[in-house]
C-alpha positions as CSV (number, residue, x, y, z in Angstrom):
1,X,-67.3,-9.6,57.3
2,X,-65.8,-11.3,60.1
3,X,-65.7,-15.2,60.5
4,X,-68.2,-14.9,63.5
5,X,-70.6,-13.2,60.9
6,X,-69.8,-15.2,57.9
7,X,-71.0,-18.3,60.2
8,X,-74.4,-16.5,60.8
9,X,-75.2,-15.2,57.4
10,X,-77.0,-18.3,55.9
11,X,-79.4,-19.2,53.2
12,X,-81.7,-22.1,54.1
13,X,-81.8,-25.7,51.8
14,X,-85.3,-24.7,50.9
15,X,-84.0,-21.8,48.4
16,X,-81.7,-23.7,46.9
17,X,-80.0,-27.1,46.6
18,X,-76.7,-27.7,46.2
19,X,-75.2,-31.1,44.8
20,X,-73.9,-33.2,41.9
21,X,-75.8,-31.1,38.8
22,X,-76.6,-27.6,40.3
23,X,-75.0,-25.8,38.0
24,X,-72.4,-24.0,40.8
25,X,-68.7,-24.6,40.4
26,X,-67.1,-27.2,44.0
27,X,-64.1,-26.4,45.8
28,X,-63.1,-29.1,48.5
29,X,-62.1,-27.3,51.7
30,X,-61.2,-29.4,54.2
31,X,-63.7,-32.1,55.2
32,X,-66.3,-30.5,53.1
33,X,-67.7,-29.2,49.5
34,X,-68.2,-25.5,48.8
35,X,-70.4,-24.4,46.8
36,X,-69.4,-21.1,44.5
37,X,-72.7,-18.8,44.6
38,X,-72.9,-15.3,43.4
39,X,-68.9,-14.6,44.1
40,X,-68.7,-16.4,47.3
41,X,-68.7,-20.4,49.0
42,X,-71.5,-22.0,50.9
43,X,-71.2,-24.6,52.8
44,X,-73.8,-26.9,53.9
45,X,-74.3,-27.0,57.2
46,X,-77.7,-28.6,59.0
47,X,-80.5,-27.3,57.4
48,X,-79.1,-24.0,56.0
49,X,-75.6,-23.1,54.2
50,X,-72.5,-20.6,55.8
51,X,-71.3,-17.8,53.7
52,X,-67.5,-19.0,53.6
């Protein structure tokens, strides 16, 4: 997966919700929280989250 198509593959905040009680493990990266989800990051971004 390139970074172009990580950036486009997305799952929307109306599946799921990340935040403080979840239940998925944080990394910091950078400015940001990711979110560990099935063996990869999101990242919340608008209304949806990137595959980091």
């Amino acid at each position: 997966m390139t970074a172009a198509d990580a950036h486009e593959a997305h799952h929307t905040t109306q599946e799921h919700q990340h935040g403080e009680g979840c239940g998925h493990e944080t990394v910091q990266h950078g400015d940001h929280v990711d979110y560990l989800h099935d063996g990869h990051k999101h990242a919340l971004h608008g209304d949806h989250y990137d595959e980091h």
